[in-house]
VOGUKE-586635 format. One record per residue (C-alpha): residue in one letter; x, y, z. Coordinates in nm, 2 decimals, padded with zeros to 4 digits. Layout:
BEGIN
mardren;u;v;w
a;X;Y;Z;
...
***
This chain:
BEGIN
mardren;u;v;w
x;-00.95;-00.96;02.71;
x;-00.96;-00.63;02.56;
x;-01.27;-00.33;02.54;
x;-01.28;-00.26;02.19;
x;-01.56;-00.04;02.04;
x;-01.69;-00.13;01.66;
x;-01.85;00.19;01.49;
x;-02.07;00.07;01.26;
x;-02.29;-00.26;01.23;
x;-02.28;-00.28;00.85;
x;-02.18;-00.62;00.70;
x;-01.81;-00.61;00.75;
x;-01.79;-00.42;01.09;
x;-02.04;-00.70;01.21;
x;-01.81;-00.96;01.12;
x;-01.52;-00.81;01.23;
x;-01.72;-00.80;01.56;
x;-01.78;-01.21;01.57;
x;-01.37;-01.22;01.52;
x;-01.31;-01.03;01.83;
x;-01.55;-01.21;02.00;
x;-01.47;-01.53;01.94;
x;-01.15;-01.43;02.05;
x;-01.28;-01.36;02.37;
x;-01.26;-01.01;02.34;
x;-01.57;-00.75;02.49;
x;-01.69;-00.59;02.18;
x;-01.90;-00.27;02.15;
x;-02.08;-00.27;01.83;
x;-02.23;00.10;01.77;
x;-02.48;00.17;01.52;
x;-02.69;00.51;01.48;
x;-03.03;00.33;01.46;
x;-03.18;00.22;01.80;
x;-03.41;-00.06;01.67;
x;-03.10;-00.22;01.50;
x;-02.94;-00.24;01.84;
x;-03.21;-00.38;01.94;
x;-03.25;-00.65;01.69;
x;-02.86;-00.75;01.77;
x;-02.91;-00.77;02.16;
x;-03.25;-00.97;02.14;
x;-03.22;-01.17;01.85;
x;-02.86;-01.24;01.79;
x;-02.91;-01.15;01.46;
x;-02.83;-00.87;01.16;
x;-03.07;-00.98;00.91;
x;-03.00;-00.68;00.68;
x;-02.65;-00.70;00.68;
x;-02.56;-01.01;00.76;
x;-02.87;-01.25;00.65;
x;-02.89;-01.64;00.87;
x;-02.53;-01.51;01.05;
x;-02.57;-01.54;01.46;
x;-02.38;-01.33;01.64;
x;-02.21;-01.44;01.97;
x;-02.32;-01.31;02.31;
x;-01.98;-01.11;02.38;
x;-02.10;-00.87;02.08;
x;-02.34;-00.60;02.30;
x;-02.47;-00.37;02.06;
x;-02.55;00.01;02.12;
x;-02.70;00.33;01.95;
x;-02.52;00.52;02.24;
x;-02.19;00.59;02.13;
x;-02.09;00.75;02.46;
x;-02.21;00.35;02.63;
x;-02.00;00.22;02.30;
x;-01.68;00.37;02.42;
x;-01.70;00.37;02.81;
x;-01.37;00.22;02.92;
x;-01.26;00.06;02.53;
x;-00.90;00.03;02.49;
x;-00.95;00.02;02.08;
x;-01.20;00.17;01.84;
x;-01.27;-00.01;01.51;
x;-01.41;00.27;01.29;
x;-01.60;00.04;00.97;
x;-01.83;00.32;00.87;
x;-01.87;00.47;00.55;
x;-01.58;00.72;00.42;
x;-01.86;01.02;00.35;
x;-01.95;00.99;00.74;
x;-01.59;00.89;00.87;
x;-01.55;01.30;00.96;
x;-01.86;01.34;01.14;
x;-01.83;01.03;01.31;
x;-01.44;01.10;01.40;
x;-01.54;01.38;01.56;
x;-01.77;01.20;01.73;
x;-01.54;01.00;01.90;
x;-01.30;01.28;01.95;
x;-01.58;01.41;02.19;
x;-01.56;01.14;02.40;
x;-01.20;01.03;02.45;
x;-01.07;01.09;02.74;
x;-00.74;00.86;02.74;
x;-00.53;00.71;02.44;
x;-00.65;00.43;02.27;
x;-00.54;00.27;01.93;
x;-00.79;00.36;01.66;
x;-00.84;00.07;01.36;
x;-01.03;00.15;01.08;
x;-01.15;-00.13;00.79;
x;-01.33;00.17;00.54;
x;-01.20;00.15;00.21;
x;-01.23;00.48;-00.02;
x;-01.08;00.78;-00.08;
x;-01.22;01.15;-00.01;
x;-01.38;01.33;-00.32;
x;-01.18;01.68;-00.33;
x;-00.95;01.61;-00.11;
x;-00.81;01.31;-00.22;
x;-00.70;01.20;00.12;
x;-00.69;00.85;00.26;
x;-00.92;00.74;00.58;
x;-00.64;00.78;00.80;
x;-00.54;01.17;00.70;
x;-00.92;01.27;00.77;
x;-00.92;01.01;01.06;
x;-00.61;01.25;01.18;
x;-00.74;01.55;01.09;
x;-01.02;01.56;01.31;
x;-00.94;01.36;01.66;
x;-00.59;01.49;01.83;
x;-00.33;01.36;01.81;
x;-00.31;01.34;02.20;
x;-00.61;01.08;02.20;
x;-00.46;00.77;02.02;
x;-00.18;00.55;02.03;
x;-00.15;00.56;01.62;
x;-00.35;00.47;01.31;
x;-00.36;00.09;01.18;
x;-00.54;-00.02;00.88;
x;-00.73;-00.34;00.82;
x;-00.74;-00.41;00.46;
x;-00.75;-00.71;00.24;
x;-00.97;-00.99;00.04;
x;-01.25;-01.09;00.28;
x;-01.62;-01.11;00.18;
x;-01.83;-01.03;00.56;
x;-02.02;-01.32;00.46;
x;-01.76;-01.51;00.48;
x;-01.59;-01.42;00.76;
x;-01.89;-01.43;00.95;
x;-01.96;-01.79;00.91;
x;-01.57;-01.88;01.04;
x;-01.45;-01.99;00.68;
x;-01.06;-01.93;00.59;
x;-00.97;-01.56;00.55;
x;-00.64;-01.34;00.55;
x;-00.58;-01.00;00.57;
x;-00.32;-00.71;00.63;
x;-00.30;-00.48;00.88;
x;-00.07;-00.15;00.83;
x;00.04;00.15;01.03;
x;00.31;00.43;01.03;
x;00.42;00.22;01.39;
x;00.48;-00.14;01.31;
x;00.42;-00.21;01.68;
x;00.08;-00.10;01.68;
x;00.04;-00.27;01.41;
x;00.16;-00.61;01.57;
x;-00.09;-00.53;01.87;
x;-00.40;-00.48;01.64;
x;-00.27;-00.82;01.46;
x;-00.28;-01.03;01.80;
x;-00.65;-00.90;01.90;
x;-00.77;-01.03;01.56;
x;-00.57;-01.33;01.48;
x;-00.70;-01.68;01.48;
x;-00.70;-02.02;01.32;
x;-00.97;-01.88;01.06;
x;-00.87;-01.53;01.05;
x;-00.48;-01.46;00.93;
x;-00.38;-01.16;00.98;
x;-00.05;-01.01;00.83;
x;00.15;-00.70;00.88;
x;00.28;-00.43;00.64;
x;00.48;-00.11;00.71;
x;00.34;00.05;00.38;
x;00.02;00.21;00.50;
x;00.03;00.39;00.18;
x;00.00;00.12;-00.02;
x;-00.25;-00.07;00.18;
x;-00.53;00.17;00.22;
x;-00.48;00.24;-00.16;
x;-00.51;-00.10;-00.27;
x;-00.81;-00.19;-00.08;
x;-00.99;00.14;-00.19;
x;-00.90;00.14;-00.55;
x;-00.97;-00.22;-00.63;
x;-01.30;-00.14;-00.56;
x;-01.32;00.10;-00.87;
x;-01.19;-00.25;-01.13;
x;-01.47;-00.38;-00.94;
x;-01.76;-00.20;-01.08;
x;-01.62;-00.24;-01.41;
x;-01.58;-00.60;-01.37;
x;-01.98;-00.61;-01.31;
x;-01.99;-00.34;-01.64;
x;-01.83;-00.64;-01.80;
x;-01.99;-00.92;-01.65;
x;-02.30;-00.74;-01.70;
x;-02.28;-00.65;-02.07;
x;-02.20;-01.07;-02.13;
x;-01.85;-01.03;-02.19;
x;-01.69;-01.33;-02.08;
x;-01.37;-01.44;-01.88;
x;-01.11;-01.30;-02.12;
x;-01.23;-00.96;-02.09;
x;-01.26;-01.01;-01.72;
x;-00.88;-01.11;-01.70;
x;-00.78;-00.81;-01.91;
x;-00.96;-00.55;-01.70;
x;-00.83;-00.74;-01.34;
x;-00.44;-00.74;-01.48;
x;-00.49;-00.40;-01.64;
x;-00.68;-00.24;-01.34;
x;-00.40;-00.34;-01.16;
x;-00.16;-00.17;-01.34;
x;-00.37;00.17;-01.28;
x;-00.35;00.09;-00.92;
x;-00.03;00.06;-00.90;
x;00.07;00.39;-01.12;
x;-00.13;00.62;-00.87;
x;-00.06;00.43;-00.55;
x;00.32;00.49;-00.67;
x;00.26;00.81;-00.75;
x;00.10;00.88;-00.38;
x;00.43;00.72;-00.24;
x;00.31;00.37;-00.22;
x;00.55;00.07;-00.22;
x;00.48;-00.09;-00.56;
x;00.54;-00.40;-00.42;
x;00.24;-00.42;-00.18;
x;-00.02;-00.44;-00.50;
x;00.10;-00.79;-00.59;
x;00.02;-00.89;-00.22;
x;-00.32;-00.94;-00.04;
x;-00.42;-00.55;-00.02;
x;-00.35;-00.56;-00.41;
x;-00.43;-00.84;-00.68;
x;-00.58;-01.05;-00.38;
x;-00.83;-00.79;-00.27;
x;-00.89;-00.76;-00.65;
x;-00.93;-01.07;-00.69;
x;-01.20;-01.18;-00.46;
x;-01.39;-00.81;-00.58;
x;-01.41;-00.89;-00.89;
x;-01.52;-01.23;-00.97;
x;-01.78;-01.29;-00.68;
x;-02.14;-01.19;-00.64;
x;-02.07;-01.09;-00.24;
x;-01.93;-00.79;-00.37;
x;-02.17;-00.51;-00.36;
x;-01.95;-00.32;-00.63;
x;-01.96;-00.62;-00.86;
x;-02.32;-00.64;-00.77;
x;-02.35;-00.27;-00.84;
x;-02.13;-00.30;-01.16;
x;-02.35;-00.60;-01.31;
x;-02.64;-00.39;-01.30;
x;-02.51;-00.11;-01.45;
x;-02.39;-00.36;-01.75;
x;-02.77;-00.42;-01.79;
x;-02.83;-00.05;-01.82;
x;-02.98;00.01;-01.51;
x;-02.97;00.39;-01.42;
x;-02.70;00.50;-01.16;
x;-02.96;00.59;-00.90;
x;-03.18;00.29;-00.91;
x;-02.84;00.04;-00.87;
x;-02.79;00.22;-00.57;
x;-03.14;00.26;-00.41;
x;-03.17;-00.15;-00.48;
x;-02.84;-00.23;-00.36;
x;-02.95;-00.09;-00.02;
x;-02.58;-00.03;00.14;
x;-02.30;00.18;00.04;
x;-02.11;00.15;-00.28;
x;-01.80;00.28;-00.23;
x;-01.61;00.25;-00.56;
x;-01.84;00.54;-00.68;
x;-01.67;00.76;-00.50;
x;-01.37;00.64;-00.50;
x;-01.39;00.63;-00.86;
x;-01.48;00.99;-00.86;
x;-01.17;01.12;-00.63;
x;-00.93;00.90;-00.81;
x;-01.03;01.00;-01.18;
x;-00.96;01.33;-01.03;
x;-00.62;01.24;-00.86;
x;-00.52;01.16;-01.23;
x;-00.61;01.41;-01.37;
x;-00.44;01.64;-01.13;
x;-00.14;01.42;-01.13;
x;-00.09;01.31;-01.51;
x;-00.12;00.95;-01.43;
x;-00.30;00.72;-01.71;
x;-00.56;00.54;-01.58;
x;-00.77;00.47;-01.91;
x;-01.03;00.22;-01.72;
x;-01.06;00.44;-01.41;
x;-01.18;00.73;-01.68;
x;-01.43;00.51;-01.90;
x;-01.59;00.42;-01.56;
x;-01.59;00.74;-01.43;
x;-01.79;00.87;-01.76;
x;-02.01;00.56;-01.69;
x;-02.16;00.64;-01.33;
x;-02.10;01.06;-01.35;
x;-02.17;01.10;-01.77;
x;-02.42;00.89;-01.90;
x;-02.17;00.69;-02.11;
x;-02.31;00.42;-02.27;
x;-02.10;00.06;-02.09;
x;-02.04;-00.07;-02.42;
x;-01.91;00.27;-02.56;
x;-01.67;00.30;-02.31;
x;-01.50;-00.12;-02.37;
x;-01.52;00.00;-02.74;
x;-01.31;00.29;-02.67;
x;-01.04;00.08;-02.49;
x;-01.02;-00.13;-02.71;
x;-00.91;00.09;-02.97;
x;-00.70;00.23;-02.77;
x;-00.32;00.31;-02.92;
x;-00.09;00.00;-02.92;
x;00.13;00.00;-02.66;
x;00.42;-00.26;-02.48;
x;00.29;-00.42;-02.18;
x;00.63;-00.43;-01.96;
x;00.65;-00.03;-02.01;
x;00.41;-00.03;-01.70;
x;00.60;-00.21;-01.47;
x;00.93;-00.11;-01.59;
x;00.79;00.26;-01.52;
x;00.62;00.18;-01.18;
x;00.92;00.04;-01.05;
x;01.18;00.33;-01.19;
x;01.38;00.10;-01.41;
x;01.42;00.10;-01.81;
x;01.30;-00.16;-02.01;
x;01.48;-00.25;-02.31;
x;01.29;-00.44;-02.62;
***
């Protein structure tokens, strides 16, 4: 049995909490707001989050962070990527020894363009953790929660590490693979979420499953140019991290950025998707540092722009799908002929 702390009781950090501790594992689950501890420890419940979900009796909540991390052996950082620097610092406060930090946030840093695990670096030393692994992968909280069939992908610069995080959270329900391309990993499972949102645009504007198709196969061609480009393995966006996170993102109604997506289809303002949706939408970031990225870096991403003009220029949804597709004819296989450095010949 391991001491392993959970920073943040959101949907997904709070089922990756029943995983551990139905493994038998002691979990810490921190949140910020003292009455949600509360509600966790007395009630065995996270009705925001998690609505009808009950949570096992090894999960102890706490708003103490310092109680959180007394004695834990791993930290499981699920928080949101605009508070991951505050809260990493946070924690860098209050290690004393090494332990091996995990972290399950998907997005990328407006301005800096860095992953979770460079700002996850950047601000607790190096002397405090074992390494970085990354949890990533198509799994609705919802889901997981209630026990049914998942798999996922766990990544790190030290395959070992990675191999140790695998054995705390794998079970007969929960699968859970390894990848030495943490590159590619924490880039598929952030950028997916951008296709999401515009497969909600598209859902929500009453195009049907054809256009849906087109934007999933073509948003993963986008992917997989700036992953590539960020010295990603092509290879890992045709795995779980890639077309299967996309996959399960963009064609169900757990997704909060196909949620978020559908409503913007249906012309609802930017601000008032987000103040209903009532939990963080990450792909509106992330679409913001990545339309950036590609601009900085000359890679075509023609959906990730029409979105970004959506949520940060009061494009008009339909505008933008007619603009794409009137878009210059081009051959499909020079995509993946360029993403994976060979010539293709007609």
């Amino acid at each position: 049995m391991e001491k392993i702390a959970i920073l943040g009781a959101g949907s997904w950090g709070t089922a990756l909490a029943v995983v551990l501790a139905d493994n038998g594992h002691d979990v810490r689950l921190w949140t910020h707001r003292r009455e949600h501890a509360e509600e966790i420890n007395r009630t065995r419940t996270n009705e925001k989050y998690l609505a009808k979900v009950k949570l096992p009796h090894g999960i102890n909540a706490s708003s103490d962070l310092s109680e959180s991390m007394q004695d834990v052996t791993h930290v499981v950082l699920v928080v949101p990527t605009k508070a991951m620097r505050e809260v990493c610092r946070d924690v860098a406060g209050e290690l004393t020894t090494p332990v091996t930090i995990t972290h399950a946030s998907k997005g990328i840093e407006p301005e800096s363009f860095k992953r979770v695990s460079q700002v996850i670096s950047e601000e607790i030393p190096r002397h405090l953790y074992d390494d970085i692994v990354v949890l990533s992968g198509p799994s609705h909280a919802e889901e997981v929660s209630r026990q049914q069939p998942t798999t996922v992908t766990v990544s790190s610069n030290d395959l070992e590490v990675a191999k140790i995080v695998q054995g705390l959270f794998i079970n007969d329900k929960f699968r859970v693979y390894t990848s030495p391309d943490l590159i590619g990993v924490e880039l598929g499972g952030s950028l997916k979420n951008i296709i999401a949102l515009g497969a909600g645009i598209s859902d929500g504007l009453g195009y049907g499953d054809n256009a849906k198709a087109a934007l999933i196969t073509r948003g993963l061609a986008e992917i997989a140019r700036l992953g590539t480009s960020m010295g990603a393995n092509p290879l890992t966006f045709s795995g779980l991290t890639g077309i299967g996170d996309l996959i399960v993102t963009c064609t169900s109604p757990h997704s909060r950025n196909w949620r978020a997506g559908n409503m913007l289809g249906k012309g609802y303002p930017l601000d008032d998707v987000l103040d209903q949706m009532g939990m963080v939408v990450e792909g509106v970031r992330t679409t913001q540092a990545a339309y950036q990225l590609s601009e900085e870096q000359s890679v075509e991403m023609p959906i990730t722009k029409g979105i970004y003009q959506i949520l940060f220029e009061n494009a008009a949804p339909k505008d933008v799908v007619d603009q794409l597709m009137t878009r210059g004819r081009r051959h499909e296989m020079e995509d993946l002929s360029n993403i994976l450095g060979e010539r293709y010949n007609d």
